[in-house]
C-alpha positions in Angstrom: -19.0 -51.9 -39.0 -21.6 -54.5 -40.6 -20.9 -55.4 -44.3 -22.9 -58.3 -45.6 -19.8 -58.6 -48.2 -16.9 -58.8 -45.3 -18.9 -59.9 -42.1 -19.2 -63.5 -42.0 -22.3 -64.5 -44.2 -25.1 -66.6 -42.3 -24.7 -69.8 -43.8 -28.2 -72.1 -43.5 -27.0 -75.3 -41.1 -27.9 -78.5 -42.3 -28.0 -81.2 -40.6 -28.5 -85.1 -42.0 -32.1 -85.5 -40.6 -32.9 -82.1 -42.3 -31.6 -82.4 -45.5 -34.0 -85.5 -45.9 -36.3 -85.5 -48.0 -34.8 -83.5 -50.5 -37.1 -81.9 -53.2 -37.0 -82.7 -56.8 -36.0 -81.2 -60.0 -38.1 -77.8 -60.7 -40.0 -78.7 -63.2 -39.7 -76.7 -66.2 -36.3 -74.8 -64.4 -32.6 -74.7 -64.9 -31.3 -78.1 -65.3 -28.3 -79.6 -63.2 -24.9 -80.8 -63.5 -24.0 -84.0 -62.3 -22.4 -83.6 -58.2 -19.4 -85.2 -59.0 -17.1 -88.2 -57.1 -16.0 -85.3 -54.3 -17.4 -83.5 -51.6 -16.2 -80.5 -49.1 -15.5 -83.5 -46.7 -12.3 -84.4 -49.1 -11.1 -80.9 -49.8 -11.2 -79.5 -46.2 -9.8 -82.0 -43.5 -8.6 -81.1 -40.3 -5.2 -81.3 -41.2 -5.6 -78.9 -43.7 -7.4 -76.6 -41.5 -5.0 -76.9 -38.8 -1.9 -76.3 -41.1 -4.0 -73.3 -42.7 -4.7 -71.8 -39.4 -1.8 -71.6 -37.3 -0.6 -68.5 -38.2 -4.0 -66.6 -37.5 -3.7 -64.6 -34.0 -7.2 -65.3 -32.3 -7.9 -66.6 -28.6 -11.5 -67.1 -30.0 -13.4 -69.7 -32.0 -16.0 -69.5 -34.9 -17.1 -71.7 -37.2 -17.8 -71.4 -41.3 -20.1 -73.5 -43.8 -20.1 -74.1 -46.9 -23.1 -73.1 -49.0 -23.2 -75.9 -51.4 -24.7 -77.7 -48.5 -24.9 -75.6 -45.7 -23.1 -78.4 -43.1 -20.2 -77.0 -40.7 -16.9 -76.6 -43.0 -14.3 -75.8 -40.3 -13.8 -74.2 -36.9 -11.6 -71.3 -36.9 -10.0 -69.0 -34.7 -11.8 -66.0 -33.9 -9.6 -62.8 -33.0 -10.4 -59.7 -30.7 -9.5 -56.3 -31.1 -6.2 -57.2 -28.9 -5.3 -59.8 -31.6 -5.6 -57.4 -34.3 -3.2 -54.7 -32.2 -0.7 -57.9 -31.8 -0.8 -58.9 -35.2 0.1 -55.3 -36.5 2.8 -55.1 -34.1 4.4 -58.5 -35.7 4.1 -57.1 -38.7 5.5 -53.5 -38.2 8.7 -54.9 -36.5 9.1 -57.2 -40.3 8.0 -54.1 -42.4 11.1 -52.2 -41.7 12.9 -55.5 -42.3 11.2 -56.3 -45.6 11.3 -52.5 -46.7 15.1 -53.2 -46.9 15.0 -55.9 -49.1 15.6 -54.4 -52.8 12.6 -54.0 -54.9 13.9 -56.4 -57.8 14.0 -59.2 -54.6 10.6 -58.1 -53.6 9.2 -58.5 -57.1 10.9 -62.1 -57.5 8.7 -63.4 -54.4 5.5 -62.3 -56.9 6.9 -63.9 -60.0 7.6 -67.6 -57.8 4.3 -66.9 -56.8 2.8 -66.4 -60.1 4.6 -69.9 -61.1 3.7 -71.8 -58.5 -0.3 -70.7 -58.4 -0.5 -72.2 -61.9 1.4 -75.5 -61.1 -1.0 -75.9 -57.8 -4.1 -74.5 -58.9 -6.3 -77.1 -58.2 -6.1 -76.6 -54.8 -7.5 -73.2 -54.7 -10.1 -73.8 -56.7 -11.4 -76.7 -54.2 -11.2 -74.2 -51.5 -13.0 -71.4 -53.4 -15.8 -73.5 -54.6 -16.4 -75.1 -51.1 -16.3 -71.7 -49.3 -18.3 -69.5 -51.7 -20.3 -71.9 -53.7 -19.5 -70.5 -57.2 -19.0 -73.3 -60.3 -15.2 -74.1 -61.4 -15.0 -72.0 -64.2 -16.1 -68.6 -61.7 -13.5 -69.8 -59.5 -10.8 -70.2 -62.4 -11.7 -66.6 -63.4 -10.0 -65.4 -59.8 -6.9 -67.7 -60.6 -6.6 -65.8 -63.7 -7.0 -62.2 -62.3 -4.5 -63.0 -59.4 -1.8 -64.3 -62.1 -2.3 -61.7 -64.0 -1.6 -59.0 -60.8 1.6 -60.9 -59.7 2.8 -61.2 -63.6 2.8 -57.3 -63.5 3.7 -56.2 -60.3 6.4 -58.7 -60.9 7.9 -57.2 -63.7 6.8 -53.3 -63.8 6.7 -53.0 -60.0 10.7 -52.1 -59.9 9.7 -49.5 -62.5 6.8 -47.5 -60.8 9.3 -47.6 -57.6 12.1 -46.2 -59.0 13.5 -42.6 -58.2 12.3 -40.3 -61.0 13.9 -37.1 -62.0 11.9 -33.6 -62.1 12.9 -30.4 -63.3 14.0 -28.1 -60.3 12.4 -24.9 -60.2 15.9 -24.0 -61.4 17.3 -25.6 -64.0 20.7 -27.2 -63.7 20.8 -25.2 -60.3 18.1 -27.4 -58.9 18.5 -31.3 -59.0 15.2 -32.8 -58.2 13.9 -36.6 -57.4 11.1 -38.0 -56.6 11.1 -40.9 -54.1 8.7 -43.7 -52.8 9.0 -45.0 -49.6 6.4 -47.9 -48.4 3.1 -46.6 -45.6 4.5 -49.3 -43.6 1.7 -52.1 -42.6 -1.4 -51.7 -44.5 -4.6 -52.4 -43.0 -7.2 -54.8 -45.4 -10.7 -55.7 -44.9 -11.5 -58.4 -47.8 -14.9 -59.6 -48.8 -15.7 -63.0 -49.6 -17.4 -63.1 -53.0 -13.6 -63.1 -54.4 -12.5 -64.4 -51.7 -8.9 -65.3 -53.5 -8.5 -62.7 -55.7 -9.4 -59.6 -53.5 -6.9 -60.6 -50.8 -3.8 -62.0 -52.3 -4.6 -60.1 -55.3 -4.9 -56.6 -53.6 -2.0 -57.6 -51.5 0.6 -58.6 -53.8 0.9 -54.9 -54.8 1.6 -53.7 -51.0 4.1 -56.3 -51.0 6.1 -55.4 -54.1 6.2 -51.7 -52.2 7.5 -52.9 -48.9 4.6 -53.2 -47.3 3.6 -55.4 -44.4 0.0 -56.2 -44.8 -2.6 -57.4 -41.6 -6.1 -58.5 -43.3 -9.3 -59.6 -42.1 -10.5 -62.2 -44.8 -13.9 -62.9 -44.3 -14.9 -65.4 -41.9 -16.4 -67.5 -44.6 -13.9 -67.5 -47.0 -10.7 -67.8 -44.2 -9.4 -70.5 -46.1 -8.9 -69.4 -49.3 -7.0 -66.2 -48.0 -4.7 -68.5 -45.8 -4.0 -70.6 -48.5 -2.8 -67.8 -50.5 -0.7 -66.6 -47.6 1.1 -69.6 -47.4 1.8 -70.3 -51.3 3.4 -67.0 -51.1 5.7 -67.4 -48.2 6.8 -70.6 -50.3 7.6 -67.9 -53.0 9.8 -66.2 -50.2 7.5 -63.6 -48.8 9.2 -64.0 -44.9 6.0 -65.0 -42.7 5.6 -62.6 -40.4 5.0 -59.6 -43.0 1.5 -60.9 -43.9 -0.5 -61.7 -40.9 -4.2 -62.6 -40.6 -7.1 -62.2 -38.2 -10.3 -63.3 -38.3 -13.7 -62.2 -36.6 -17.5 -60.3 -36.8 -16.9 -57.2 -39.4 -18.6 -54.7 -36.0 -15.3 -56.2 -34.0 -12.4 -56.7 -35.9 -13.3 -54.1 -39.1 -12.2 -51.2 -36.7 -9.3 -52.2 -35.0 -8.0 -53.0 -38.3 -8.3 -49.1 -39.0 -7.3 -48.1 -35.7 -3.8 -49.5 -35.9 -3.6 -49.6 -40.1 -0.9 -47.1 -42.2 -3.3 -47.4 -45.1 -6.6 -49.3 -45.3 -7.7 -51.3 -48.2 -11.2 -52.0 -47.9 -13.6 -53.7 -50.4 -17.6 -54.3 -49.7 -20.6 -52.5 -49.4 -21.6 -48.6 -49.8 -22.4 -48.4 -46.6 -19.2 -50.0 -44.7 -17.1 -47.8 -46.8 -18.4 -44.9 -45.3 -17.4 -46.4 -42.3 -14.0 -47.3 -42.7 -13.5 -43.6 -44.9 -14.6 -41.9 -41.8 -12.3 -43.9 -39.9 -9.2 -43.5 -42.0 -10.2 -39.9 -42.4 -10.3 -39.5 -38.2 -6.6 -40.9 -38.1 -6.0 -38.8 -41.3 -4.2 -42.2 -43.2 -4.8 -42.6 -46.9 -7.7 -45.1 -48.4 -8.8 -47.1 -51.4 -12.3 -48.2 -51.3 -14.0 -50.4 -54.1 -17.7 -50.4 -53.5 -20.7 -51.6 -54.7 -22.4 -51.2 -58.1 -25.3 -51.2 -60.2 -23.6 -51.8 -63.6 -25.3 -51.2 -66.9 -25.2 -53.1 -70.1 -26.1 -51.2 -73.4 -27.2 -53.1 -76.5 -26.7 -50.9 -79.6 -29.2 -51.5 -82.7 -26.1 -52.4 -84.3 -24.9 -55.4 -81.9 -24.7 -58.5 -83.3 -27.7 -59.7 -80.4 -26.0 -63.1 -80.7 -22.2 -62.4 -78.9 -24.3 -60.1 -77.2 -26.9 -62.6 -75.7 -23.8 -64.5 -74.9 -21.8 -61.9 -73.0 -24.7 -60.5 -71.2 -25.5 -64.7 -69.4 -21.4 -64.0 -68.7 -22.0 -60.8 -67.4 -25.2 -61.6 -65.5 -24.5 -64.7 -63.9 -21.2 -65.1 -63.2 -20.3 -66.6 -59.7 -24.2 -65.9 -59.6 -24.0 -62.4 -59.9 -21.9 -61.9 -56.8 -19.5 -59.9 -58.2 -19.2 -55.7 -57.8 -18.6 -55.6 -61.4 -21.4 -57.9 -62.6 -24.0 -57.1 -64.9 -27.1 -55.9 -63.3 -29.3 -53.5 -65.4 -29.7 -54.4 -69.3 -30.6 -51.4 -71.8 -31.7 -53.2 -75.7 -32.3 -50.8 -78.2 -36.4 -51.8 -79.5 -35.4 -52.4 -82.7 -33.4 -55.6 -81.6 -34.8 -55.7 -78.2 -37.3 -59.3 -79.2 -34.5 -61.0 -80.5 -31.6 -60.1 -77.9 -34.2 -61.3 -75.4 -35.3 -64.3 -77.5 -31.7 -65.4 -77.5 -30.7 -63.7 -73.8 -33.3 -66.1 -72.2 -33.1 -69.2 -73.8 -29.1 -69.2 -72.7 -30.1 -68.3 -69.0 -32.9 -71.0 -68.8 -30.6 -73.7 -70.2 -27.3 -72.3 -67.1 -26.5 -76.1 -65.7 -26.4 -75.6 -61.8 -24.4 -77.6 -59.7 -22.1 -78.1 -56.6 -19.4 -80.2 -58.2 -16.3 -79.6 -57.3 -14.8 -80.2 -61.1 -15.7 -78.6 -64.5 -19.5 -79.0 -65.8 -21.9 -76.7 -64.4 -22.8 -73.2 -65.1 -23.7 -71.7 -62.3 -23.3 -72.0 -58.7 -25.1 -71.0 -55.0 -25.7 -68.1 -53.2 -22.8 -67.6 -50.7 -25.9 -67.3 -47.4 -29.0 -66.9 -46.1 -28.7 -63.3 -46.5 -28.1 -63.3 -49.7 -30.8 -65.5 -50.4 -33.3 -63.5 -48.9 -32.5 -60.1 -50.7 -32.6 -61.5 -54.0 -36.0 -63.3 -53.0 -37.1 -59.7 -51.6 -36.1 -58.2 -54.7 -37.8 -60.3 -57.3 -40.8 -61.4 -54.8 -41.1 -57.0 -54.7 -41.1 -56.7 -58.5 -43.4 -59.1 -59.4 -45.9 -57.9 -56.9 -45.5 -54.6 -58.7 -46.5 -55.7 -61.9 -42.6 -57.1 -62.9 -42.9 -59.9 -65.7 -40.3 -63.0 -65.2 -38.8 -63.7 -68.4 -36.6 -66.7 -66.8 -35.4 -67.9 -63.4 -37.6 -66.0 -60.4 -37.5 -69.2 -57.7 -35.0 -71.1 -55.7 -34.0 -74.5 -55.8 -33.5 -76.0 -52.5 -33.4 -79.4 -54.4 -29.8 -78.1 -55.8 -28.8 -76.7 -52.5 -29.9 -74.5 -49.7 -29.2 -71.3 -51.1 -29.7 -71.7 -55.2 -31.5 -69.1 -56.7 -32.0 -69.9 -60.3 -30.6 -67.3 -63.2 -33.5 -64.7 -63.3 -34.4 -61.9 -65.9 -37.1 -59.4 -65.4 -39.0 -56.7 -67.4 -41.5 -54.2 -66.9 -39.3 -53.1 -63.6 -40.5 -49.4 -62.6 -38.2 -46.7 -60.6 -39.9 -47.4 -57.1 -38.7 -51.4 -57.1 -36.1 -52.4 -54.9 -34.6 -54.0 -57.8 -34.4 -51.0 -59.5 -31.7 -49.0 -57.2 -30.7 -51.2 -55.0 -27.6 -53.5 -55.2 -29.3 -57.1 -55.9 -25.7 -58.7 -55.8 -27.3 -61.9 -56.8 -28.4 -63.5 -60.5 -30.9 -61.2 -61.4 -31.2 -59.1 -63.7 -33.6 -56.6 -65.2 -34.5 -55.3 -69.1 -34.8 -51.6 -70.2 -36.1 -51.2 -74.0 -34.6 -47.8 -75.3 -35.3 -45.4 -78.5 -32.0 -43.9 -78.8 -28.5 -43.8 -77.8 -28.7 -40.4 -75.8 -31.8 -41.8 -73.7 -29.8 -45.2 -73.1 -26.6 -43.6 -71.9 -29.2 -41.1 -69.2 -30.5 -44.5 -67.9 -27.7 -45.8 -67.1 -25.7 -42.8 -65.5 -29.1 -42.2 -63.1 -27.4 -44.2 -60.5 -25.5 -43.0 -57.6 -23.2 -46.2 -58.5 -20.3 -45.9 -60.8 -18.1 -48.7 -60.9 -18.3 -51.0 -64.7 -20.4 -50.4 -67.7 -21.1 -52.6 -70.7 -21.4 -51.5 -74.5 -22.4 -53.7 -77.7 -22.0 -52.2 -81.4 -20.1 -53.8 -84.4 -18.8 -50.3 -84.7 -16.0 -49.8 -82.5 -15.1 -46.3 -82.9 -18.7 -45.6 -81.7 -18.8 -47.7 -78.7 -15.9 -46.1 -77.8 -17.0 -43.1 -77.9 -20.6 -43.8 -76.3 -18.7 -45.5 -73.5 -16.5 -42.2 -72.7 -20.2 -40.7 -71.2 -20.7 -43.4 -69.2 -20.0 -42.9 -65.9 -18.2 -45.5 -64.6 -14.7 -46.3 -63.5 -14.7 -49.4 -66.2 -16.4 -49.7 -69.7 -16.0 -52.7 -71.9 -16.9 -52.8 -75.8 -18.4 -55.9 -76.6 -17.3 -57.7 -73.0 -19.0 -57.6 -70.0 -16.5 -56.7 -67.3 -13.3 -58.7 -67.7 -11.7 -56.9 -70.5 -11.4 -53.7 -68.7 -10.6 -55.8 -65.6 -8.5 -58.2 -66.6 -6.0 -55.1 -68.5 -4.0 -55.1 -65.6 -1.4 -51.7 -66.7 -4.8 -49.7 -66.4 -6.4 -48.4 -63.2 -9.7 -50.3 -61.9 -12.3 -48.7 -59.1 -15.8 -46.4 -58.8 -17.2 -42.9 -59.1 -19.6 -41.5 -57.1 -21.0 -44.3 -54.4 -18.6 -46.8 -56.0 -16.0 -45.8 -53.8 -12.9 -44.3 -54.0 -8.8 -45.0 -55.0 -7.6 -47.4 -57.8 -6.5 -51.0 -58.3 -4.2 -52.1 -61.0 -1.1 -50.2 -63.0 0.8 -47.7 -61.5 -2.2 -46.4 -59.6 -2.8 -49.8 -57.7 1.0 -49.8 -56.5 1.8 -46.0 -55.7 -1.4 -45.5 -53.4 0.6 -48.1 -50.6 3.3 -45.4 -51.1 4.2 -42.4 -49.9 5.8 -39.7 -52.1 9.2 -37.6 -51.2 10.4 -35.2 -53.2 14.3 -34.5 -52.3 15.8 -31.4 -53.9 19.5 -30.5 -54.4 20.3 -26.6 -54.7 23.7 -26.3 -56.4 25.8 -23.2 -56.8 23.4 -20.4 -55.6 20.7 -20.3 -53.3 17.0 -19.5 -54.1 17.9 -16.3 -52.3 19.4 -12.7 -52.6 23.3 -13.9 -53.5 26.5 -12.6 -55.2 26.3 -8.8 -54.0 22.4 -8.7 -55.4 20.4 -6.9 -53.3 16.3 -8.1 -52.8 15.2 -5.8 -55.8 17.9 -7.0 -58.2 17.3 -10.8 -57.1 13.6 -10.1 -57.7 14.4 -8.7 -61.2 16.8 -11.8 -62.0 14.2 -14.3 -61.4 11.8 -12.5 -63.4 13.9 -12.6 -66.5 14.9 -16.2 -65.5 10.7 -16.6 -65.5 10.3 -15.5 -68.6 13.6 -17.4 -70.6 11.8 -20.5 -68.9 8.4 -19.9 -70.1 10.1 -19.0 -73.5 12.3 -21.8 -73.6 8.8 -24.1 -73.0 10.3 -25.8 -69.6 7.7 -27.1 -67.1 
């Protein structure tokens, strides 16, 4: 079960003697931000590790990096698949405890959580930037998605728990309700581009339900998770509901689905399969948020300005390591020169940095992996006849995995960039005649998870972004509109995966349904002295009063 977006990335190892002598500036590239006063060294110490680690069940040992230099972060434990079956049996003995607890007490803990996030966030957004490499402001955007989730599993989480009343099959006979107990411990595989907000995020949900949750952060990103697991049992989440392990995504991914109730997985295509088929074999429910190949549409009535402005948002954002990211740009020709005019003069002027404080634009690559498929990608397009409008080059003299902001035209159907998930800052540009060809382009994907439309004319992009085939569109926003609207339902069609995050959706799929009925008076049965013919011709008057009385 490989990922390259939950298996610990291969972060390049540098050591003092190789880092020297460091190349300068690119010329004529992105500039940089100043590094700023404080380094990884300050932010992860050993205390902190040690403090952060011991609750995580693993006899083994591993080590992470952080990108923005690629020198050893922290050593970790490292847990095998007889960890993972003694962390679920922890926390299955505290589900049944926690499932007691009433549902307003459950959605308090998220509420104190909420609070306390935005008092210390500082000290997630260190962790986050040292772990994944991204610039503040990317980081900040996960502090704001996670407050957001616990704000509203907070307060509407009681509400999509409660017992509902349904009709009975017959009325005032038949006293129906529907019920929601929790699946017990969900299993969850999280990926490290989000490393904050796709764990404690995804969890907080499962929580609010009764859930007991054992997840396998990525290796790279351990720290964030566990950070987030221990701001929350300050909220009052009891410790042993939420247990961690850590370890390669081919060990640890499957005995998390061996011993899950319900799996939570986000990552690649390709592992979802995996973990589908696994869930499936054990015939346990799923949610799977995949990958993507998101489009952007530029209408020829945009105002190319905004638009220019959300597309660098959309584009580059944690440096385009992001599901929902921006990845394929569709201009209509008649505004097409000056969109681009605009579009890449804002991506060649992106600061990068690795300060851990406010300033840059853009941050690293999370590995070597990553690295090298974006390289592949571009390097493959240009060698195909691909023109580099901005970007196309790294710059080791940032860091050892920067890959400057990139935009491409000219790219044909047989490059890699083309189909294939870049997951990195690249980006290519489409001209298009009219609105019906744009919106074919970008439904002739497999992918289906975000979408992007530009007009001034609201109703219309409205309207244009019903075809689209996505699970999220935004009007005049790249992706965190639609994201960020936390009542409505977010996740993929097709090869985007499958199940919901967000509004009632995102808490009702770590739930299983009951429906309890009452019969009162008479039985749905032959009663009172009729025989079966006279029963049968009651309840087919009784069908027809019903239908005529408009009950459903």
């Amino acid at each position: 079960m490989t990922d390259s977006r939950h298996s610990a990335p291969e972060v390049a190892a540098v050591t003092t003697a190789e880092a020297a002598p460091v190349p300068g500036p690119a010329a004529g590239g992105n500039p940089v931000a100043p590094p700023g006063a404080r380094t990884a060294d300050d932010v992860v110490t050993p205390g902190v590790v040690a403090r952060l680690t011991r609750a995580v069940i693993g006899s083994g040992s591993t080590v992470s990096r952080t990108p923005l230099t690629g020198r050893k972060l922290a050593d970790l434990p490292q847990s095998t698949p007889q960890d993972v079956a003694t962390a679920f049996a922890r926390a299955r003995e505290a589900q049944s405890h926690w499932a007691r607890v009433p549902v307003g007490e459950r959605a308090a803990v998220l509420l104190r959580f909420h609070d306390l996030l935005l008092d210390r966030q500082s000290e997630v957004l260190d962790l986050i930037q040292v772990e994944t490499g991204k610039a503040r402001l990317h980081a900040h955007e996960e502090v704001q998605a996670v407050a957001v989730a616990a704000r509203h599993y907070g307060r509407k989480g009681p509400a999509y728990l409660r017992p509902k009343a349904h009709t009975g099959v017959v009325p005032l006979l038949t006293k129906v309700a529907e019920l929601r107990h929790p699946r017990g411990v969900v299993g969850q595989i999280a990926p490290w581009n989000y490393p904050f907000e796709l764990s404690v995020g995804d969890a907080l949900p499962a929580f609010a339900a009764g859930n007991a949750v054992v997840m396998k952060p990525d290796t790279q990103t351990a720290l964030t998770a566990l950070w987030a697991r221990e701001l929350l049992i300050e909220a009052g989440l009891p410790e042993e509901v939420w247990q961690v392990v850590l370890g390669e995504g081919p060990v640890v991914g499957p005995a998390v689905v061996e011993h899950a109730d319900y799996v939570s997985f986000t990552g690649s295509t390709r592992t979802g399969r995996e973990v589908a088929q696994g869930a499936a074999a054990r015939l346990i429910g799923s949610s799977l948020e995949l990958g993507g190949k998101n489009a952007m549409l530029v209408l020829h009535d945009a105002d190319v300005e905004k638009a220019a402005v959300g597309a660098v948002r959309g584009c580059f954002s944690s440096a385009g390591q992001l599901c929902i990211s921006i990845e394929r740009l569709y201009v209509h020709a008649s505004v097409a020169d000056a969109f681009l005019e605009r579009f890449t003069a804002r991506t060649k002027a992106l600061r990068l940095g690795t300060g851990l404080a406010y300033g840059a634009d853009m941050g690293s690559l999370v590995s070597q992996r990553q690295l090298d498929a974006v390289t592949r990608h571009v390097e493959d397009a240009v060698s195909r006849g691909a023109t580099v409008l901005a970007g196309g080059r790294p710059r080791p003299d940032v860091g050892p995995l920067f890959y400057e902001p990139t935009v491409l035209e000219g790219v044909e159907p047989s490059m890699a960039v083309c189909a294939e998930e870049t997951f990195g800052p690249v980006v290519s540009v489409h001209r298009f005649q009219d609105e019906d060809e744009a919106v074919a382009l970008a439904n002739a994907t497999p992918y289906g998870l975000n979408a992007s439309v530009w007009t001034v004319d609201g109703r219309r992009g409205r309207a244009l972004a019903a075809r689209l085939r996505t699970g999220t569109v935004n009007v005049n926003e790249a992706y965190a509109a639609a994201y960020g609207s936390a009542q409505s339902p977010m996740g993929g069609m097709g090869d985007s995966g499958l199940g919901r995050r967000h509004g009632s959706e995102g808490i009702l799929k770590y739930t299983e349904a009951q429906t309890v009925a009452h019969q009162r008076v008479m039985p749905l049965a032959p009663a009172f002295g009729l025989d079966d013919e006279k029963y049968a011709e009651f309840m087919t008057r009784s069908l027809r009063v019903m239908k005529a009385l408009r009950l459903r």
